[in-house]
N, C-alpha and C positions, 0 to 999 in steps of 0.2 A: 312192153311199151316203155320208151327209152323219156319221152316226155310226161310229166304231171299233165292227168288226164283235168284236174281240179283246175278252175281258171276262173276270173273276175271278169275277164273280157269277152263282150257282148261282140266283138269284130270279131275272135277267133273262134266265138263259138257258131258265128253265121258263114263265116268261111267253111268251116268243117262242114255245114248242112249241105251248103252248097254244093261241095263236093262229095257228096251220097255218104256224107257219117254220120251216126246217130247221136243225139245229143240227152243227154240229162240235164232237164230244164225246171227250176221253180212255178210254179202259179201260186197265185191267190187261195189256192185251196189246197192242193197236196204237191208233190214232186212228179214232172213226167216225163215220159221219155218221147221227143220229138224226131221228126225226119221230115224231107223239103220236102213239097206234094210235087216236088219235079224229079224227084229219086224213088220209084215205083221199086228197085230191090233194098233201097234203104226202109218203106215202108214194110214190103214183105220180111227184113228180121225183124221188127219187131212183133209180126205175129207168131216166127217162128219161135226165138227166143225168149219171149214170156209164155210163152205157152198157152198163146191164145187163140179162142176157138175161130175154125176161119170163118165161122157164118156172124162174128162180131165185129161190124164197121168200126174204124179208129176214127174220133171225132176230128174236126179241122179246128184251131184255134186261131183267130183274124185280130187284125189290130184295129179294126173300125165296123160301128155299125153298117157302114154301106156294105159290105160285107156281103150282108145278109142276101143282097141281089145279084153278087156275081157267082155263090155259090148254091143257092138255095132258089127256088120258084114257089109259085103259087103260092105267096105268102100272105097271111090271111091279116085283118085288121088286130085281130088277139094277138097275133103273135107280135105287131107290131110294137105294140102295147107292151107287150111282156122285156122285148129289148128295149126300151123304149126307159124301160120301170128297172131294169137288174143288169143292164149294161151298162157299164164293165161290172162284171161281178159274177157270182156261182151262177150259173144258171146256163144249163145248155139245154138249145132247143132242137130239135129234129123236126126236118123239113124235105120235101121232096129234092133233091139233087141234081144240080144243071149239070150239064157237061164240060164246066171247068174242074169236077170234082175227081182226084183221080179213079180208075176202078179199081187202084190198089185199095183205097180207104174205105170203098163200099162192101165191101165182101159177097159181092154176088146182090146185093140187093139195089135199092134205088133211092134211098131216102140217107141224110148226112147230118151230123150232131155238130150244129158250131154254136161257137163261146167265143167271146170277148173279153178277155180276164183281166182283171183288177190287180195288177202288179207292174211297174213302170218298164223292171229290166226286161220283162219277159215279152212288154208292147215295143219296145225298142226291136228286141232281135227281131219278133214278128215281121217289121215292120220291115229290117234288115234283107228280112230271107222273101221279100215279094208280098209281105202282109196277112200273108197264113201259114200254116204250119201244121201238120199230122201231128196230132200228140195223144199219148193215151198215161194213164197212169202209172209211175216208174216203181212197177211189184209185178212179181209173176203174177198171172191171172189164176184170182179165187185168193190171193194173200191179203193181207190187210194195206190199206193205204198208208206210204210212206212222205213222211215230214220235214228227213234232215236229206242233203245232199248225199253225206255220209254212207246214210241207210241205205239210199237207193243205189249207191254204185256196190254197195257189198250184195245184193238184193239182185243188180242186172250187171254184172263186174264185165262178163263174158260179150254183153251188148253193147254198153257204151264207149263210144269214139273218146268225149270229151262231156265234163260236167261241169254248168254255170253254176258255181257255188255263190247264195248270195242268203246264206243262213237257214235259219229254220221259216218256214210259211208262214204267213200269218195264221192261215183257216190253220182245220183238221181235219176236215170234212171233204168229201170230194161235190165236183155241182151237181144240183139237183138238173136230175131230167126233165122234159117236158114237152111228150109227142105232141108238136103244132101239126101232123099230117094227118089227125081227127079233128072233129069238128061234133063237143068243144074239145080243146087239147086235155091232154089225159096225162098229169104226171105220172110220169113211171122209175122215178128213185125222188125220196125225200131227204135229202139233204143239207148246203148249205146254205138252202135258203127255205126256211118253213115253208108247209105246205099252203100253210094258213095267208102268208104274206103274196103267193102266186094266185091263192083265188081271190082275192080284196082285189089285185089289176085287174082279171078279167072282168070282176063284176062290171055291170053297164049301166046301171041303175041309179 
């Protein structure tokens, strides 16, 4: 690559999406690696090249809560609640899957992990590349979560187009999970947001 894959701008790094290349992107919580939901072989390297299992959906990352009804259904009043309470910020929720969702991101299944993340550069591109974006975390799958830009292109050197360097993350943590397609929702990773601070929302009491 005759170009510095490293860059500041949030235009070149939506242009590259656009045009099916993979991007290494900042969040709020760790470094990831994104692709447009409208490049189905851009999403397909990254499963291949992190070496991830193909029955593992890649979550979508939106720049807006409305979001949540052009890619998600039958969305229950908890879950409302819960974006409602941790939007923007860690917290991705799983939810049954409209059919704007690619079937690249599903992996055979029917339910989709979206987050609205609490970082200004990363709601800009979102916002650039159509208001979502594939993104999953920038480490081969089963590695530890990476922090610096740095880490992650040495990490995914072989996958990424271009990398939004815009420091170290604030988090360290990656978001917490939280299946909304039980009833009550059932966290299923504890992470960046205690577990304790998701059941105080849901309470009704």
């Amino acid at each position: 690559m005759t170009e510095d894959p490293f860059t500041h701008d949030i235009g070149r790094v939506a242009e590259g999406l656009k045009e099916g290349g993979v991007a290494i992107v900042p969040t709020d919580t760790v470094y990831g690696v994104a692709a447009s939901l409208d490049r189905p072989e851009a999403i397909g390297r990254i499963f291949d090249l992190k070496g991830r299992p193909a029955d593992r959906p890649i979550p979508i990352l939106v720049s807006g809560r409305d979001a949540i009804n052009k890619y998600g259904t039958e969305i229950s009043e908890r879950t409302i609640r819960l974006i409602e309470e941790f939007w923007p910020g860690a917290l991705t929720v799983i939810v049954p899957a409209t059919p704007a969702v690619p079937e690249a991101c599903l992996a055979g299944g029917n339910t989709v992990g979206l987050r609205m993340p609490d970082h200004p550069e990363l709601l800009a591109l979102i916002s650039r590349c159509g208001g979502a974006l594939a993104v999953t975390s920038a480490n081969k799958s089963g590695d530890p979560e990476i922090t610096t830009a740095r880490e992650a292109y040495e990490s995914l050197r072989e996958l990424a187009d271009i990398v939004l360097d815009t420091g170290p993350t604030p988090g360290r943590k990656p978001s917490t999970v939280v299946n909304a397609n039980v009833d009550p929702p059932r966290i299923i990773r504890d992470a960046g947001i205690p577990e304790s601070r998701i059941f105080d929302a849901l309470r009704t009491d």
